[in-house]
N, C-alpha and C positions, 0 to 999 in steps of 0.2 A: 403438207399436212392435210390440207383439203381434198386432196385424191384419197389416201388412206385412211382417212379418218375424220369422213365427211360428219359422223354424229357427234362430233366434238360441237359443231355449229347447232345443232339442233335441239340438245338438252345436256352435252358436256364442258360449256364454258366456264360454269361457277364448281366445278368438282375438281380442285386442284391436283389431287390424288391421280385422279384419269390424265388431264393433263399432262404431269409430270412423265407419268408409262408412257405416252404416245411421243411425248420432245426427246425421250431419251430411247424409246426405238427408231425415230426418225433419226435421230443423231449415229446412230450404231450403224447403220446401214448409208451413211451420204457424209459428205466432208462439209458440205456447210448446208445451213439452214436459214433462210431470211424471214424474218419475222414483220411482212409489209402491211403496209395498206391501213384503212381506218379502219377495219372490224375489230375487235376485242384479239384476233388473234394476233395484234402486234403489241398485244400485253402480256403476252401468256409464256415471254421469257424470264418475267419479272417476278414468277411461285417462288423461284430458287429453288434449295436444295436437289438441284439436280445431279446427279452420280453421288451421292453424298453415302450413301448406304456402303458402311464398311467394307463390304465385299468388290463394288467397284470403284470404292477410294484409292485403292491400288493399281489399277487398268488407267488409270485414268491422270496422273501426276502432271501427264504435262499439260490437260485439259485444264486445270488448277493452277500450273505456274502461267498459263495463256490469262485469266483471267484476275489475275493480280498486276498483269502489265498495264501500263497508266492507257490511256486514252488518250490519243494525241490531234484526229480528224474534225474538223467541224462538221457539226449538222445542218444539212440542207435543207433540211423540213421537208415539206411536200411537194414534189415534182410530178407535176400534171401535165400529160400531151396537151400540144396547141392547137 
């Protein structure tokens, strides 16, 4: 996200609209996405409605049966080089 769409950091964090365009081109184009780090951009999975717009509600079924599946992994928190 930060190569592509470096002005997200600079004055598109609070515009969820923009956001949402950029996670869901980045998503179209790559098989997974990691939302790291402590900047704002490890929040920016959390707008939602993402593919939700009728037209790619149908593209997209199994993206939606993915996220209805429970969560099973504990969280590690924060893993910082030694």
């Amino acid at each position: 996200m930060a190569i592509k769409y470096p002005f997200l950091y600079n004055y598109g964090r609070n515009k969820d609209n923009l956001i949402r365009v950029c996670v869901e081109a980045t998503l179209m184009t790559n098989h997974f996405l990691h939302f790291a780090g402590l900047w704002h951009e490890s929040e920016m999975f959390e707008i939602g409605e993402l593919f939700e717009s009728e037209e790619k509600k149908s593209e997209f079924e199994d993206y939606y049966q993915y996220l209805a599946s429970p969560v099973t992994g504990k969280r590690k928190g924060v893993i910082k080089p030694s």
